[in-house]
C-alpha positions as CSV (number, residue, x, y, z in Angstrom):
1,X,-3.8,-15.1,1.0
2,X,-7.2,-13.2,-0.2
3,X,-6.6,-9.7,-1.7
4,X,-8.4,-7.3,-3.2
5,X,-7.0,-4.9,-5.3
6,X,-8.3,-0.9,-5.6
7,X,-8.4,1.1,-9.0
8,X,-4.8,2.2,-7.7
9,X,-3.1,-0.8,-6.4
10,X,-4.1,-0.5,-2.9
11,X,-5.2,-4.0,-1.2
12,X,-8.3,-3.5,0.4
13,X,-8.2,-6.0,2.5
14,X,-5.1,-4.9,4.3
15,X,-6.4,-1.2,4.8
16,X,-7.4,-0.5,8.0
17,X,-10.5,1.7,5.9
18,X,-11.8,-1.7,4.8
19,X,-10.7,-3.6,7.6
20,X,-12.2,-1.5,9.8
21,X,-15.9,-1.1,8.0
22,X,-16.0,-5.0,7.7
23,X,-15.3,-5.7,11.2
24,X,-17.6,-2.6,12.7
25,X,-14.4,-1.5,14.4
26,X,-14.6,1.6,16.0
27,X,-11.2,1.7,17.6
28,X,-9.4,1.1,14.7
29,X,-11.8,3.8,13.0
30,X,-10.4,6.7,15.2
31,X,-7.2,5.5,15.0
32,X,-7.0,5.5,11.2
33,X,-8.9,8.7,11.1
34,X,-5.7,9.9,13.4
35,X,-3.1,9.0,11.2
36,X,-4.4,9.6,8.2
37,X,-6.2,13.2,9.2
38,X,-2.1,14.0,9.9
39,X,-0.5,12.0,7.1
40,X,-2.5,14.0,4.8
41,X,-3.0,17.7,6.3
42,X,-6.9,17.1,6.7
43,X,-9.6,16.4,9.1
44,X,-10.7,13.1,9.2
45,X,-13.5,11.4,11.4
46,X,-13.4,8.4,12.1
47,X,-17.5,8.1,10.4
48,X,-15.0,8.8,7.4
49,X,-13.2,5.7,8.1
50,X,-15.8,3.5,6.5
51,X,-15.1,1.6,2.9
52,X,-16.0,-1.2,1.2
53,X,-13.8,-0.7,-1.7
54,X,-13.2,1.4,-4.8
55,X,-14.3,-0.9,-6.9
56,X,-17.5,-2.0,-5.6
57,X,-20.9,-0.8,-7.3
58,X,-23.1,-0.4,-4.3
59,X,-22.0,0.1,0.0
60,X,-20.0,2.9,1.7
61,X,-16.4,4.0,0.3
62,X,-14.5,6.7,1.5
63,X,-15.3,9.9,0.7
64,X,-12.5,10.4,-1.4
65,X,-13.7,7.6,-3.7
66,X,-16.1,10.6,-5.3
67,X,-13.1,12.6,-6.7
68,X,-10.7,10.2,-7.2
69,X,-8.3,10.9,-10.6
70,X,-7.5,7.0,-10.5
71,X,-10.9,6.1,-9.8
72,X,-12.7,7.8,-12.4
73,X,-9.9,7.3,-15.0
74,X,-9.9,3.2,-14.5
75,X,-13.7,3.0,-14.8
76,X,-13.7,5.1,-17.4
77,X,-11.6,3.1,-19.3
78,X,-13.9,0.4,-17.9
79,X,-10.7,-1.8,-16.5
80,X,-10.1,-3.6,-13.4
81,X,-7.2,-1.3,-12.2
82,X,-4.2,0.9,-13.2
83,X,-2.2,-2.6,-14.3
84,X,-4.4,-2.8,-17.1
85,X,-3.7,0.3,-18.1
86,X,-2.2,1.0,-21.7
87,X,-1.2,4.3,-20.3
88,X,0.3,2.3,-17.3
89,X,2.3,3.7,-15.1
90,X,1.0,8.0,-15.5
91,X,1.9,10.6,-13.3
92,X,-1.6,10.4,-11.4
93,X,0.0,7.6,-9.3
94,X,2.7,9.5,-8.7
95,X,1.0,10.2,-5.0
96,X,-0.1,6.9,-4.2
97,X,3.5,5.5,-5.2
98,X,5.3,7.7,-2.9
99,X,2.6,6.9,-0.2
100,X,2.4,3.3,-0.3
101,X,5.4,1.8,-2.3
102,X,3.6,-1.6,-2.7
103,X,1.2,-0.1,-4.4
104,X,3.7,0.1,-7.5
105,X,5.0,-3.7,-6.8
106,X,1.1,-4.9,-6.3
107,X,0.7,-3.5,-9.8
108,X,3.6,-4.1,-11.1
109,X,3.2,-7.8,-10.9
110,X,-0.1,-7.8,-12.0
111,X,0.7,-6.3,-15.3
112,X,3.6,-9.0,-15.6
113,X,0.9,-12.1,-15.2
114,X,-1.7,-10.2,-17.2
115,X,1.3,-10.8,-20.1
């Protein structure tokens, strides 16, 4: 199975963000932009609903990619994600943890193989 894994631990290719950019789907767009605008006390549009990863260098991410903790912290460091991390696991993924548990796993067993 192909994955692709964000600064954080998120797979990319199971978000609907990603998903959603890569297949032009606007229905899944709104509906994204629906849950997530009330699983996170904010407006979101679905023309925010467009990403093609974290990690990439050039195309669309979500806005939030700008001012991402994570995000700048891992390329900072100039590693692939949080895994990798000598500082592994801090209390900036505290959030994504308690959002997405498999976040945490994903990483988790990344760090193991990287041993």
């Amino acid at each position: 199975m192909r994955s692709m894994i964000s600064c954080c631990g998120i797979d990319c290719v199971q978000c609907p963000a990603h998903v959603a950019t890569m297949k032009n789907d606007a229905a899944l767009r709104a509906k994204t932009a629906a849950e997530w605008s009330k699983m996170f006390g904010a407006e979101i549009k679905p023309e925010h609903i467009n990403c093609k990863g974290c990690r990439t260098a050039t195309g669309v991410q979500i806005s939030h990619c700008s001012v991402c903790e994570i995000r700048k912290c891992v390329t900072g460091k100039k590693i692939r994600n949080c895994a990798t991390c000598a500082d592994y696991a801090c209390s900036k993924l505290d959030f994504i943890f308690t959002a997405d548990p498999k976040t945490k796993e994903r990483l988790d067993e990344i760090r193991k193989k990287a041993k």
